[in-house]
C-alpha positions as CSV (number, residue, x, y, z in Angstrom):
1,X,-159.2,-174.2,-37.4
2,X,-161.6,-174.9,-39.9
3,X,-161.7,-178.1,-42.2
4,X,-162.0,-178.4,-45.7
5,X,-162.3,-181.1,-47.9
6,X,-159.9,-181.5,-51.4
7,X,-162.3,-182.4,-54.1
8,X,-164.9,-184.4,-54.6
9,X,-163.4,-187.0,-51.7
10,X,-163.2,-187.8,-48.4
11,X,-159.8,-186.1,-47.9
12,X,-160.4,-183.6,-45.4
13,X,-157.4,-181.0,-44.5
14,X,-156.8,-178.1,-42.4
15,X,-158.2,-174.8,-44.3
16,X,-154.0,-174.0,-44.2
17,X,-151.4,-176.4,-44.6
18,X,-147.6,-175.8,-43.5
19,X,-145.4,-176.1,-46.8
20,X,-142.4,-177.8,-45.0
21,X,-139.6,-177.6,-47.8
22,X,-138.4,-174.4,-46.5
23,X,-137.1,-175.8,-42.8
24,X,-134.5,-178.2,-44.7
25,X,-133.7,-176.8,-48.7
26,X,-134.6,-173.9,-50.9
27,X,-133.8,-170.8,-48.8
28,X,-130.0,-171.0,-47.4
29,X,-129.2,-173.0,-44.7
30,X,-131.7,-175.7,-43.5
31,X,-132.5,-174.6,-40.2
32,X,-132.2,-176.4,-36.6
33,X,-133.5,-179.8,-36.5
34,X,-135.1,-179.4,-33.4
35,X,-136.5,-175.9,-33.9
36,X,-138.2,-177.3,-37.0
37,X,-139.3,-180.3,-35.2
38,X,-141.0,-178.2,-32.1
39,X,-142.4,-176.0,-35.0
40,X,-144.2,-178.5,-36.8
41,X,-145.8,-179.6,-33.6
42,X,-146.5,-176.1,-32.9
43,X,-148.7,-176.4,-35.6
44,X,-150.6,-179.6,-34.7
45,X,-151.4,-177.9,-31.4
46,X,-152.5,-174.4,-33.4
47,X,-155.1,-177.0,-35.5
48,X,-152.7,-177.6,-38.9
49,X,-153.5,-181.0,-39.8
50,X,-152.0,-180.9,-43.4
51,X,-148.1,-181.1,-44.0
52,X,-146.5,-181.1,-47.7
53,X,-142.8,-182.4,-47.8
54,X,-141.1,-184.2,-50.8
55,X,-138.1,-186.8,-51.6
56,X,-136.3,-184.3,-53.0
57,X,-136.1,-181.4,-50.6
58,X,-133.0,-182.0,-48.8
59,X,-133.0,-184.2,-50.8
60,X,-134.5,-186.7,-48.4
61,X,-133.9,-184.6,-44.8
62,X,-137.3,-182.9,-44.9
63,X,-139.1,-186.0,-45.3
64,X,-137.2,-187.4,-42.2
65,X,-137.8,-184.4,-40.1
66,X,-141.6,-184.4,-40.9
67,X,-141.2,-187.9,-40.3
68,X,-140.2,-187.3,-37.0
69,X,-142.0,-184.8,-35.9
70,X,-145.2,-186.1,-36.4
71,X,-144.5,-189.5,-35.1
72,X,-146.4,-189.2,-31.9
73,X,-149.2,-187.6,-34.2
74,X,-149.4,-189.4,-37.4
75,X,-153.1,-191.1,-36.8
76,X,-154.3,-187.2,-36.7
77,X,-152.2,-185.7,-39.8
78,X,-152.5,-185.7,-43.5
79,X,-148.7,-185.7,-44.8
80,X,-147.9,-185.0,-48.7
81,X,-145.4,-186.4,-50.2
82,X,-144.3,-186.3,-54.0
83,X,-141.8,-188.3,-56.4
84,X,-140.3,-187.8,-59.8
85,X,-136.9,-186.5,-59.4
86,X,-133.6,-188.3,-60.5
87,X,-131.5,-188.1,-57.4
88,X,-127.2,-188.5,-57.7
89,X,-126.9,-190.9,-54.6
90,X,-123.5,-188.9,-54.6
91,X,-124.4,-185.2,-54.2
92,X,-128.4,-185.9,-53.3
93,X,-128.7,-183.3,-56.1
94,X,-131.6,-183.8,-58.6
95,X,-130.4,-184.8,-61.7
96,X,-133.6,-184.9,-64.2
97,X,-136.7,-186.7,-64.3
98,X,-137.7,-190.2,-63.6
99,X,-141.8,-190.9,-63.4
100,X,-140.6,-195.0,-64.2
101,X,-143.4,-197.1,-63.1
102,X,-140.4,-199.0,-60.9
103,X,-138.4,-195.2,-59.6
104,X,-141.9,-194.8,-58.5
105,X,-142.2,-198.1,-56.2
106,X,-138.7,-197.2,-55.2
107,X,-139.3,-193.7,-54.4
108,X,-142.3,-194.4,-52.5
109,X,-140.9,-197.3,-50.4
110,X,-138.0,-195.1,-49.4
111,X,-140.2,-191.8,-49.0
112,X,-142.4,-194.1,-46.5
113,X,-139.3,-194.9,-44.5
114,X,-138.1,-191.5,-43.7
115,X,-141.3,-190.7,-42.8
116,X,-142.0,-193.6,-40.4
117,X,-145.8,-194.3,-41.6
118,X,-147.2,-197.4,-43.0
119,X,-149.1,-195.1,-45.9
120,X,-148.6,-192.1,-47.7
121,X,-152.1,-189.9,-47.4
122,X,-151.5,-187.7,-50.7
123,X,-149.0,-188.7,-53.3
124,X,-148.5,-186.3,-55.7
125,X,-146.0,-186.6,-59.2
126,X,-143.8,-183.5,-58.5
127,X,-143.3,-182.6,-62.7
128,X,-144.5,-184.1,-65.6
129,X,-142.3,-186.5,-66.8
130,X,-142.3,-186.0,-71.0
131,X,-140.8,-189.6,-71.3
132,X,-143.3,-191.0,-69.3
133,X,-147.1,-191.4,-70.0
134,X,-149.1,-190.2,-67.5
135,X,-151.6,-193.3,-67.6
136,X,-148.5,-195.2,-67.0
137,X,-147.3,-192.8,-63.9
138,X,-151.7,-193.4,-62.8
139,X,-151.8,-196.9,-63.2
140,X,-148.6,-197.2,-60.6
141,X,-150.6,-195.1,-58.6
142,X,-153.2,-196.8,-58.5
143,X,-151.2,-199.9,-57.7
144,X,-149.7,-198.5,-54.6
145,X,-153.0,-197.5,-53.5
146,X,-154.2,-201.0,-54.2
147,X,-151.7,-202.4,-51.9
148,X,-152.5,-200.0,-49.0
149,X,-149.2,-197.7,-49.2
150,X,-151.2,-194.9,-50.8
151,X,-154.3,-193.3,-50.0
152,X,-154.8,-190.8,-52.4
153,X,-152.7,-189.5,-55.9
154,X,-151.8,-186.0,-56.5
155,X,-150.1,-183.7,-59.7
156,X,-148.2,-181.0,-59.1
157,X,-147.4,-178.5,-62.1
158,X,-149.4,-180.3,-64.7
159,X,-151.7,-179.0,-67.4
160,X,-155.5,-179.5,-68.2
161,X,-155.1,-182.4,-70.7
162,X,-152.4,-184.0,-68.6
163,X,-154.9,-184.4,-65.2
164,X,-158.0,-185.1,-67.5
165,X,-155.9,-188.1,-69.0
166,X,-154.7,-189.2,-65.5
167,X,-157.8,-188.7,-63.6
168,X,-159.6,-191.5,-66.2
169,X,-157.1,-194.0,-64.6
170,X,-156.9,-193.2,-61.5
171,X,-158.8,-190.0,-59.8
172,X,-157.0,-187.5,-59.0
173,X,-157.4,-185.9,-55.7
174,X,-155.3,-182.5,-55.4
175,X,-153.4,-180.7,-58.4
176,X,-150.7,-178.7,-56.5
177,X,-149.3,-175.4,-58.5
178,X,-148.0,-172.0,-57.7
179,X,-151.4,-169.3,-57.3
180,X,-151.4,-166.2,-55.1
181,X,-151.9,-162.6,-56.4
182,X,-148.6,-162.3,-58.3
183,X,-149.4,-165.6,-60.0
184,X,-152.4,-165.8,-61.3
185,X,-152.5,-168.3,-64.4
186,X,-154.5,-171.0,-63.0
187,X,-157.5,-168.8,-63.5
188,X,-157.7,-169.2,-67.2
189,X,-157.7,-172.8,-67.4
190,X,-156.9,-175.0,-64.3
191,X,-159.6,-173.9,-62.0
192,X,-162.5,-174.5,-64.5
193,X,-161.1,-177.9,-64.8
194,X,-160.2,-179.2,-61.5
195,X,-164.4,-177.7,-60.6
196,X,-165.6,-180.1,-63.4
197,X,-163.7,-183.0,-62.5
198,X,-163.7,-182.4,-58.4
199,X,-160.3,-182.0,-57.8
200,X,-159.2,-180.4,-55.0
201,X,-156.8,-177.6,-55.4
202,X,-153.1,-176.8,-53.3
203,X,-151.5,-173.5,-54.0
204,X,-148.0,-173.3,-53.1
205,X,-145.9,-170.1,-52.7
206,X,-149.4,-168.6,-51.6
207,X,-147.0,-165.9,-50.5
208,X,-145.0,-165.2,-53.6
209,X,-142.1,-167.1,-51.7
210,X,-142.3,-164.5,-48.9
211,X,-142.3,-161.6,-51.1
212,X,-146.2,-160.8,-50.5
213,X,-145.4,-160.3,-46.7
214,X,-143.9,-156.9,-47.2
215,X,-140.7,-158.3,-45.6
216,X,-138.9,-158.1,-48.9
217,X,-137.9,-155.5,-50.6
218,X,-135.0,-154.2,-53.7
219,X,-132.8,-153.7,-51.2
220,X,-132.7,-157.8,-49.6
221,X,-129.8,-159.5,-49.9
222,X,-130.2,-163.3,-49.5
223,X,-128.1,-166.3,-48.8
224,X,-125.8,-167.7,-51.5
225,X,-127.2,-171.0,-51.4
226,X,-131.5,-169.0,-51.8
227,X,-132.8,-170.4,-54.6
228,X,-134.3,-166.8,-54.9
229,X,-131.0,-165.5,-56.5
230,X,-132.1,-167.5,-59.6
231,X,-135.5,-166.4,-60.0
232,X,-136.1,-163.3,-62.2
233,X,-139.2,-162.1,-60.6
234,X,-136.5,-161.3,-57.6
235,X,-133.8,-159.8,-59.3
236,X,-133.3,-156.0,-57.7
237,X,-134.9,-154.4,-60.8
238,X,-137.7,-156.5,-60.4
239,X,-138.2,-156.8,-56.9
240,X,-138.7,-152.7,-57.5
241,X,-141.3,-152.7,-59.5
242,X,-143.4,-155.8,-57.8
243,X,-143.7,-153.6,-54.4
244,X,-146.6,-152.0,-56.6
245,X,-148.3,-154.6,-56.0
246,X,-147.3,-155.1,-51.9
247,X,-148.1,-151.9,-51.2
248,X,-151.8,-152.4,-52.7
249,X,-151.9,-155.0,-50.4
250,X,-150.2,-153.6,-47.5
251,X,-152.9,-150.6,-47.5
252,X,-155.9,-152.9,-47.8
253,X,-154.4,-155.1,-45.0
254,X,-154.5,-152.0,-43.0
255,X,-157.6,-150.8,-43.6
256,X,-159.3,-154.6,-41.9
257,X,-156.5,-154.8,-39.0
258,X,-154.4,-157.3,-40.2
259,X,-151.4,-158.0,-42.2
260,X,-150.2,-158.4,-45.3
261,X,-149.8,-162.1,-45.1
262,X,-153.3,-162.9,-43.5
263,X,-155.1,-160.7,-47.0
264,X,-153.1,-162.8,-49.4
265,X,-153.9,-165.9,-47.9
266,X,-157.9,-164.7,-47.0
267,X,-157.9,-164.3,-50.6
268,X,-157.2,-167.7,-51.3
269,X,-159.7,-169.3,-49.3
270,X,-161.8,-166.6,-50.6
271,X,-161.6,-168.4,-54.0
272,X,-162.6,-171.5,-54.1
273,X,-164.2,-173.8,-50.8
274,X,-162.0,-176.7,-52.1
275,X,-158.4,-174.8,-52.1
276,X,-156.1,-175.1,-49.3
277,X,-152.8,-173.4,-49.4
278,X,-149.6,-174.5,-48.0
279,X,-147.9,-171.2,-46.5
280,X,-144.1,-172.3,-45.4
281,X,-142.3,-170.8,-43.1
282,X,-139.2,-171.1,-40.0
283,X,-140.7,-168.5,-37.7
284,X,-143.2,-169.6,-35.1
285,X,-144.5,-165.5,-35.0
286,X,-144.9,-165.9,-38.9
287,X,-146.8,-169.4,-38.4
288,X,-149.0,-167.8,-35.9
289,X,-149.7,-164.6,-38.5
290,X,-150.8,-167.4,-41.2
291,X,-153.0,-169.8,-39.1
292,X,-154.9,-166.4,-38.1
293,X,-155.5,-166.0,-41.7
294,X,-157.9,-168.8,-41.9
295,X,-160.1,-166.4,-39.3
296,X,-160.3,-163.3,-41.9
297,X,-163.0,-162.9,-43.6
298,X,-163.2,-160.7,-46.8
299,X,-166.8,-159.5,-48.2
300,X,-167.5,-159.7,-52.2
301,X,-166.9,-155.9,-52.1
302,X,-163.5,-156.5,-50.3
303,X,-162.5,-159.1,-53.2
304,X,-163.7,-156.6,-56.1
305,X,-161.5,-153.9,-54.5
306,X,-158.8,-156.1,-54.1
307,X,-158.5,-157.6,-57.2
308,X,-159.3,-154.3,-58.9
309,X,-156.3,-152.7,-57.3
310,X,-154.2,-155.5,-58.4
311,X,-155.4,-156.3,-61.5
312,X,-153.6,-152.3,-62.7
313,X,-150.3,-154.0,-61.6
314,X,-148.3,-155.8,-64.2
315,X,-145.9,-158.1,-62.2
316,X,-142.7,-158.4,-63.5
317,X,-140.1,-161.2,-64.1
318,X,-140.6,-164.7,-64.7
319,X,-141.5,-167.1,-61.8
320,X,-138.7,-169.6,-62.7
321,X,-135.2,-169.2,-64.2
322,X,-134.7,-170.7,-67.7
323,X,-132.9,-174.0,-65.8
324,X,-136.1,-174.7,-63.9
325,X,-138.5,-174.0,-66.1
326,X,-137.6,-176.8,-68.4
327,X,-139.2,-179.3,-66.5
328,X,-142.5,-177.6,-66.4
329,X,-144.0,-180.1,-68.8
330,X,-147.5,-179.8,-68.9
């Protein structure tokens, strides 16, 4: 697979990373240890070198499974980790924010544990903390990286002002946010920013949390414990309206061979040489279908006709429930 470089650094990363939160929290059940485990070296073999996990998916399990599974490979990966969650040692539920200069220390000591490496490659604040400054939540950054546990510092979620204030004390390597075509506010603000400043870019949910695959539709049930259920851009009504924009998809996909999946992710790395989505999945047929993306290539006139097909579809629903989005602090 091809390489690309976040930024303006020497951070270079798979063209697609595997999202990992999805094999242990998020979506109903976690799934088999060891499926997961011979999945994410599935990927090494298929060229993924980049693999995003966090403290609090699980919380802690997905950190020890990538942990584990990339043991034997860990000189020849770049894993992505991220703190700021207030965990309930009881339930291992997150419980609020905490971006404290010494829950940081903490959080990475334990995150480096579970995931049997001396150093953490990309470090990234998982939501603006409002209590916290974000100098303050650099400056410990920049500590950890003094001391050799941290190579490089991340935000995930945060807006323009936030990274411009934390890249002055310590740069800033990746921003990681939601972007695909169903989620497009970046655009307006983010991407002109992270250009100037040469900060690499991470889109998560590249695949509108499956719903860009064409595998969803109003009539999906999922699990009790899918975070979906909460979401109001999946709620039936919703989830009606948004095939609009699958199907636009869907029939472009079919007019250059390949799938739904592989356009929406070709149209990432269409964007910008310095963004590398994270696509997650359980399925080694689906992991195949998103590592071939990185092989299709989409012309200028593909883009236009693309985006001017999508562009006449409103999307409807909110990407977050009221709950989660009030730790969106940007």
């Amino acid at each position: 697979m091809q390489k690309r470089k976040l930024g303006n650094t020497n951070l270079e990363v798979s063209a697609i990373g595997l999202g990992c939160m999805g094999m242990s929290f998020g979506y109903g059940p976690a799934a088999d240890k060891q499926d997961m485990i011979s999945l994410i070296r599935s990927a090494v073999e298929q060229g993924i070198t980049f693999f995003d996990t966090a403290e609090v998916y699980g919380a802690y399990t997905n950190e020890e499974l990538v942990g584990e599974a990339l043991a034997p490979v860990r000189d020849h990966v770049v894993i992505a980790t991220k703190f700021g969650w207030k965990i309930d040692p009881a339930t291992r539920k997150s419980v609020g924010l905490d971006s404290r200069p010494e829950h940081i220390k903490q959080a990475v000591d334990g995150s480096l544990k579970r995931l049997r490496t001396g150093v953490i490659d990309l470090l990234y604040q998982h939501r603006v903390d409002p209590d916290v400054p974000i100098e303050e939540v650099a400056g410990t950054v920049n500590e950890l990286i003094q001391t050799g546990k941290v190579r490089h510092f991340g935000l995930s979620e945060a807006g323009v002002q936030t990274i411009r204030r934390a890249h002055k004390i310590q740069p800033v390597t990746a921003l990681q946010s939601e972007y695909s075509l169903w989620w497009r506010e970046p655009e307006a603000e983010i991407l002109p920013a992270l250009e100037e400043l040469g900060i690499g870019f991470v889109p998560f949910s590249p695949l509108g949390k499956g719903f860009l695959t064409g595998a969803i539709n109003d009539n999906t049930k999922f699990d009790g414990n899918d975070f979906r259920n909460t979401v109001p851009r999946f709620n039936e009504e919703n989830r009606k309206a948004n095939q609009a924009l699958v199907d636009v998809i869907t029939r472009f996909a079919q007019q250059k061979n390949v799938t739904p999946a592989q356009v929406a992710l070709a149209w990432l790395l269409a964007q910008k040489p310095w963004m590398v989505p994270i696509p997650g999945t359980t399925k080694p047929h689906r992991l195949r279908e998103n590592i071939g993306a990185a092989s299709v290539q989409l012309s200028p006139d593909d883009l236009r006709h693309l985006e001017g097909a999508a562009s006449k579809i409103s999307v409807q629903g909110a990407r977050y429930s009221e709950q989660h989005q009030k730790f969106i602090n940007r």
